[in-house]
Residue, then its C-alpha position, 0 to 999 in steps of 0.5 A: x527525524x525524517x517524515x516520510x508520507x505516501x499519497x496513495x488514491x484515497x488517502x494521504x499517511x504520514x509517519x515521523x521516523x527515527x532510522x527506520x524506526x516508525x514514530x507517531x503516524x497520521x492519515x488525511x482524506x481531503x483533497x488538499x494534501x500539500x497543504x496538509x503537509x505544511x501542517x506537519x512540518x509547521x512545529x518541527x523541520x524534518x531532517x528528510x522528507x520522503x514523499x511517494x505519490x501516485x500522482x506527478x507533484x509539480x515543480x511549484x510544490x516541490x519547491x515549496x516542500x523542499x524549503x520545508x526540510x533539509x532534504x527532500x526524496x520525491x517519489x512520483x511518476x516523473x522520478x524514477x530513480x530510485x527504482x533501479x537501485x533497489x533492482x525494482x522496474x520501473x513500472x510499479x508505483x513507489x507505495x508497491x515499491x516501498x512495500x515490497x522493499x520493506x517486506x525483503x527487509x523483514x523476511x531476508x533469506x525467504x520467499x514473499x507472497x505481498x498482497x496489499x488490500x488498498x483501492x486496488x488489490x496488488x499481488x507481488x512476489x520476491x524469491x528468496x534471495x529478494x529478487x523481484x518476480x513479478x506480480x498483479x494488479x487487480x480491483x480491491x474489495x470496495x472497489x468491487x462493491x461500487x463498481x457492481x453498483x455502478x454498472x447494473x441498474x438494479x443492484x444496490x451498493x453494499x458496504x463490506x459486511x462484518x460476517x459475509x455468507x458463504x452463500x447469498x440468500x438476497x441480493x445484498x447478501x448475495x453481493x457480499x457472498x460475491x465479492x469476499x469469497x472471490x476476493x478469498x478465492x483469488x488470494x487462496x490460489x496465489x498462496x497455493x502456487x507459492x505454498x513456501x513463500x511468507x505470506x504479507x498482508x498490507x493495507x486496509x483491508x489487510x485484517x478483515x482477509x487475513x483471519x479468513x484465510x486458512x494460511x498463516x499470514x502477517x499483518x504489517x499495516x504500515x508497510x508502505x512507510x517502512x519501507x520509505x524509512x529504508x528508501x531514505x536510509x539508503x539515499x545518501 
């Protein structure tokens, strides 16, 4: 079994996988995740360990890790290796990577439109032969609601609303009117660019836009750790 693991700004995911096969799957969010590693791999070594991080891992940590399996992939910002043997630049971060590599597996032969609904909302496409064709980066759904908070003196901060008006009637309900028909408005112009092209939703925010879209869409929600199961059968 291989346990691959994405260390994304808010939360940690980790999977157990068989080939690219998904296995029971797990979530933390503290502020000591190689710890909460080790807790992963205290019962069971796994035969490769497929870490991708936003952030650089140290060499003591990655030494530490690697003790922990018979292989190790490390995924950060210092190692980039990878990118080019999936004809990915190398500025995307390994999580947008991984997700896109997943999605050319999933949809071979056809065009993606990949919105990942996270701490930020990324937009990215590939054409129908899987060549990457760029894409965007910009805030995510709760990100919006803090940051309206954050940077006016009179506004209160509100949490995502199960049912959001098309229209405010307060302030709150203005707020929420706001950000989720912004956020729909922006996806809708993408998809009508690309009106040919698959449409995948990922990340947590993925269900709640994706049954207020009037395109059919795909919900994949563990995309991410898909396609680090593909990075770590292709890594020889």
């Amino acid at each position: 079994m291989n346990l691959l693991i994405e260390i994304g700004n808010t939360a940690l995911k980790a999977a157990w996988a068989e080939g690219i096969t998904l296995g029971k799957t797990f979530r933390y969010q503290g502020e000591k995740p190689i710890e909460f590693i080790y807790t992963l791999t205290e019962k069971e070594k796994p035969e490769k360990m497929v870490i991708s991080s936003v952030y650089d891992i140290s060499a003591e940590d990655a030494a530490g890790l690697a003790a922990e399996c018979h292989s190790l992939l490390l995924l950060d910002p210092s190692h980039k290796e990878v990118m080019s043997a999936h004809s990915l630049p190398e500025y995307l971060s390994y999580d947008r990577a991984a997700s896109i590599i997943a999605a050319q597996y999933l949809f071979k032969g056809k065009g993606v439109t990949l919105v990942d609904f996270g701490t930020t909302l990324t937009i990215d496409f590939t054409d129908a032969s899987g060549t990457y064709k760029g894409g965007n980066i910009s805030v995510g759904c709760r990100t919006r609601f803090k940051a309206l908070n954050r940077y006016s003196r009179r506004l209160p901060l509100v949490n995502t609303p199960e049912d959001a008006p098309q229209t405010g009637s307060s302030i709150e309900s203005s707020i929420e009117a706001g950000v989720i028909s912004g956020i729909i408005f922006e996806i809708g112009g993408y998809l009508g660019e690309n009106p040919s092209n698959m449409v995948v939703f990922t990340g947590g925010d993925a269900n709640y836009f994706a049954k207020r879209m009037k395109k059919s869409i795909f919900v994949v929600p563990n995309l991410v750790l898909m396609g680090l199961a593909l990075i770590a059968e292709s890594d020889g």
